[in-house]
N, C-alpha and C positions, 0 to 999 in steps of 0.2 A: 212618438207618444201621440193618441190621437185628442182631438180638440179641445171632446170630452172629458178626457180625463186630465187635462191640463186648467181645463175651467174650472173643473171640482178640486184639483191643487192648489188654485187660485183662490176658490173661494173658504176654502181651511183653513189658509196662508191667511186671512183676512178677519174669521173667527178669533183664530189663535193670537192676534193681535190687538184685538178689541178685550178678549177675557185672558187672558193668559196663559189659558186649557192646553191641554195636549193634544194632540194627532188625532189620536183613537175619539175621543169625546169629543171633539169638533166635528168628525166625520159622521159618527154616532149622533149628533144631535142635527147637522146638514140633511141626514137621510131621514130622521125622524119629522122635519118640517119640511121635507121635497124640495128642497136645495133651498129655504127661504133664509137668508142668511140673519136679518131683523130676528125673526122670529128663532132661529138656532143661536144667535145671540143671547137674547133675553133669557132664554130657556136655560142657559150655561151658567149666568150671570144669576139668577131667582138659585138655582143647585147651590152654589158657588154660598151663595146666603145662608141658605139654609145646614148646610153643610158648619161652617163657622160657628153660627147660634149654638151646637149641637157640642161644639169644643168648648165653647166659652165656662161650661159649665164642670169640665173636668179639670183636675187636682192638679196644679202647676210644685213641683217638690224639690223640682232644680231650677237653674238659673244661672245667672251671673253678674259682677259687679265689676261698674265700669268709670272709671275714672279720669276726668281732667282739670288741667289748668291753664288758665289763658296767657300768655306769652310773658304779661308780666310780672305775674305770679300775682296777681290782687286778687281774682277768681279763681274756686273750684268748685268744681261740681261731684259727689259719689251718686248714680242710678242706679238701680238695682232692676232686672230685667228676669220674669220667671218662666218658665217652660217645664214640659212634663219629664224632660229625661236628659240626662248629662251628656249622652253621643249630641242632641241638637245644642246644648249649653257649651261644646267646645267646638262646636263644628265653626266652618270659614264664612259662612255666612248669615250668621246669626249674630259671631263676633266681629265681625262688618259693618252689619246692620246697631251694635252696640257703642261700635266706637262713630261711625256718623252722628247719630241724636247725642254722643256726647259732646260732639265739634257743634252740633247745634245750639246746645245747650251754652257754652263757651262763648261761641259766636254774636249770640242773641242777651246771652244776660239770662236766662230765664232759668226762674226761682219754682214755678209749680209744674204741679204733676197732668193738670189737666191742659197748661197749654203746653206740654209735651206730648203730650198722649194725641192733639189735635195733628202736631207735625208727624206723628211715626203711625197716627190709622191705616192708611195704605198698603202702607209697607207692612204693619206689623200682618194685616189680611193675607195677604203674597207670603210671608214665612209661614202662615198658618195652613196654607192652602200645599204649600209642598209638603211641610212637616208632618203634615195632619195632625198636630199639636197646639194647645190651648198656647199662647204666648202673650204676656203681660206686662207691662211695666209697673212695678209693686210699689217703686218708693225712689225720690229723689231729694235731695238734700243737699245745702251747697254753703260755700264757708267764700266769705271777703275779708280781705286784708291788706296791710302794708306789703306782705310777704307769705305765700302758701306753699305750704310745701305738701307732698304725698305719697301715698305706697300702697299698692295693692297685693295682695297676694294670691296667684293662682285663680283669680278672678274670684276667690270666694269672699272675700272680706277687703275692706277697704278704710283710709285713714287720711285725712286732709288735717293739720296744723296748723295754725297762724301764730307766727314769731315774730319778733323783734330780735335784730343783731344778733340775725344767723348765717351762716353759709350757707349752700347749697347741701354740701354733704351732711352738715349735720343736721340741718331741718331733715332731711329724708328717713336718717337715721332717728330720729325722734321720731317720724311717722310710721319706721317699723318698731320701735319698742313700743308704738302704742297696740300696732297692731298684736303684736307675739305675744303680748302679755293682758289681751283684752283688757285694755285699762279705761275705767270708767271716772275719774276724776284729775285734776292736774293737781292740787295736793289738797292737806288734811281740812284744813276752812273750808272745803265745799261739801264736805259731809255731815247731812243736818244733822240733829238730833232726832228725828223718825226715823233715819235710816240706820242710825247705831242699836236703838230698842230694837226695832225689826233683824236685824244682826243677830241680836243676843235672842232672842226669840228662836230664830232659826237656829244657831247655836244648842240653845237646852233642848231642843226639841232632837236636834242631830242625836245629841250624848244620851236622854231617853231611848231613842229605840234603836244606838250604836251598846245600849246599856255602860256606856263610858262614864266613869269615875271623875267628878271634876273636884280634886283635890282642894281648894282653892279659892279665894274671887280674885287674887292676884293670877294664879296661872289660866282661868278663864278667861282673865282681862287682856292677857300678852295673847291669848289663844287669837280672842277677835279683832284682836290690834294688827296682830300679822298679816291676818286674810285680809283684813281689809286695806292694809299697807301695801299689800298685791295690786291692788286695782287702782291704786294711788301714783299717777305718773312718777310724781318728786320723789316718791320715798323707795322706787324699786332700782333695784339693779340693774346697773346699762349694760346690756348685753354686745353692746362693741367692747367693752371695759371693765369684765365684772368685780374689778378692786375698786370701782366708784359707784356709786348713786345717782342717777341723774341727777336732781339736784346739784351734784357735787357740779357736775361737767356745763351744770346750766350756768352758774356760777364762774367756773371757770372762763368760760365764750362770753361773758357778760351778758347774757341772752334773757330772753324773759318768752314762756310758750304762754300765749293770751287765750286760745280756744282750741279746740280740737271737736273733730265729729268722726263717726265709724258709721260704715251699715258693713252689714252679711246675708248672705242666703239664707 
């Protein structure tokens, strides 16, 4: 190999370390400023920017949701992490890149989004640079307690607990009935009275242009009691159990669930 061409391997090898660039584009930009490496730098690095700015503005529609908890169950954290397309939302380095900021997250205590967003800049630039994909961090949220428990699923949706006088297994198991059954309350006291009008609203409005018959203010009543008994941790059926209630089995374990939080894609 002559001198030559080992100096200009050399000084690629040296680009490509400085910007992260590939082969082709560090040599392409070496030849474009007569081997000045400063200036094939900078040149890669201003692209490299501009390129970015250019994603920042396209439609992120996938993503993923990434979950932990610190060793003694007192913290957790749900992140939610968005990208333009589901091949990058399950690929190995994106989910990599997802479960580190969540150990950071863990690690550090940190409760907001904008000093997460400060530790994963970097990095997040470097996935966007290979992906050629807008990638974002959407939302973070995180739950403390005596005892946390959690479950994600398929990385779309995510569910963090805090109990009292639970086990392991069945705090988890509480953190998938919240998940399977998108449930929005732990029981009937935490639904105001705006949220039942709004109900029944959405209700007549359904049975209007279902043109559905509402026999009734009794069978209306059981109508919106139901659905809304759905989204009521206590009052649904435990899908480890379906001859009990939650409630029933919350009772049983002498247990008490204090808070829960969910995010999704």
């Amino acid at each position: 190999m002559s001198q030559k061409i080992n100096l200009q391997l050399n000084l690629i090898k040296n680009i490509r370390k400085k910007t992260g660039a590939g082969v082709l584009e560090c040599k392409s930009a070496l030849e474009k400023f007569s081997g000045n490496v400063d200036l094939a730098t900078s040149y890669i690095k201003e692209n490299k920017k501009n390129k970015l700015a250019e994603r920042y503005d396209k439609k992120t529609q996938s993503g993923s949701i990434g979950l932990g908890i610190s060793e003694d169950k007192t913290f957790g954290v749900l992140i939610k992490i968005k990208c333009e397309t589901e091949f990058l939302a399950k690929s190995y380095d994106f989910l990599k890149f997802q479960k580190r900021i969540v150990e950071i997250i863990i690690r550090k205590k940190i409760s907001d989004i904008d000093s997460i967003k400060k530790y994963s800049m970097n990095e997040i630039s470097e996935i966007m640079s290979r992906s050629k994909e807008n990638v974002e961090i959407e939302g973070i949220i995180t739950l403390t307690g005596k005892r946390i428990y959690g479950y994600s699923h398929r990385n779309k949706i995510g569910a963090l607990v805090y109990m009292e006088n639970s086990n392991d297994l069945f705090g988890r198991q509480i953190a998938m009935q919240i998940v399977a059954n998108r449930t929005k309350y732990i029981d009937k006291s935490e639904i105001s009275q705006k949220t039942l009008e709004k109900k029944r609203k959405m209700e007549i409005n359904h049975s209007k242009n279902s043109k559905k018959n509402i026999f009734s203010n009794k069978i209306f009543q059981n109508d919106i009691d139901y659905n809304l008994e759905n989204l009521v941790l206590m009052e649904q059926t435990f899908i480890f159990n379906t001859t009990k209630k939650v409630k029933e089995l919350v009772k049983e374990n002498n247990s008490k669930i204090v808070k829960f939080i969910t995010i999704r894609v």
